[in-house]
N, C-alpha and C positions, 0 to 999 in steps of 0.2 A: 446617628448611627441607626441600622435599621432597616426596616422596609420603606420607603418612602409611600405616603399618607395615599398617595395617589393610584398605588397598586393595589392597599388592602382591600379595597372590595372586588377586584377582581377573582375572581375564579381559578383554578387550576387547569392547568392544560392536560388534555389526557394523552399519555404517550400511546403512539400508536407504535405496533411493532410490526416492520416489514418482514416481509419473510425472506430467507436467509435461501441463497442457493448453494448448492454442493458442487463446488469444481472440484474434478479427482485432479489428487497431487501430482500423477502423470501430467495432465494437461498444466498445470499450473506452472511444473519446472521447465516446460518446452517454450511457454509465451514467454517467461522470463528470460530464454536464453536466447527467443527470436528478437526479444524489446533488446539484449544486451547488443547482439550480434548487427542491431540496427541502427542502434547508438555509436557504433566503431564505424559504420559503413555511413551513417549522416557526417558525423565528425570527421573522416576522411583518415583515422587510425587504423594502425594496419592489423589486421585479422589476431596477427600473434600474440596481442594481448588479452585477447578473449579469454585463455584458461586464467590465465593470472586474476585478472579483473572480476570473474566468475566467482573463484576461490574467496576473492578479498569479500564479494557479495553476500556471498555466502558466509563468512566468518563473521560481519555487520548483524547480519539477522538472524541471527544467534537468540534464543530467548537463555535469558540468564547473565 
């Protein structure tokens, strides 16, 4: 159990931190609903489930 013999002399890796961009939540809910609305139109479903489907989306990603 343990760190195996063969790591301990290695080094740490230094975390590099990428910088983070700001998409405003406007654009954010618009791609999601052009990704949902693309998803119905590849799969060959018909438009009418989009509010539903949205709704269900939306109540998934939920935090809590």
């Amino acid at each position: 159990y343990g760190l195996h013999p063969m790591f301990t002399a290695s080094q740490a890796v230094a975390e590099v931190s990428l910088p983070q961009t700001s998409t405003p939540l406007s654009d954010r809910i618009i791609n999601s609903e052009a990704m949902l609305l693309g998803f119905l139109a590849e799969k060959s479903l018909p438009f009418s489930l989009a509010t539903d489907l949205l709704q269900l989306v939306k109540e998934m990603s939920k935090d809590g």
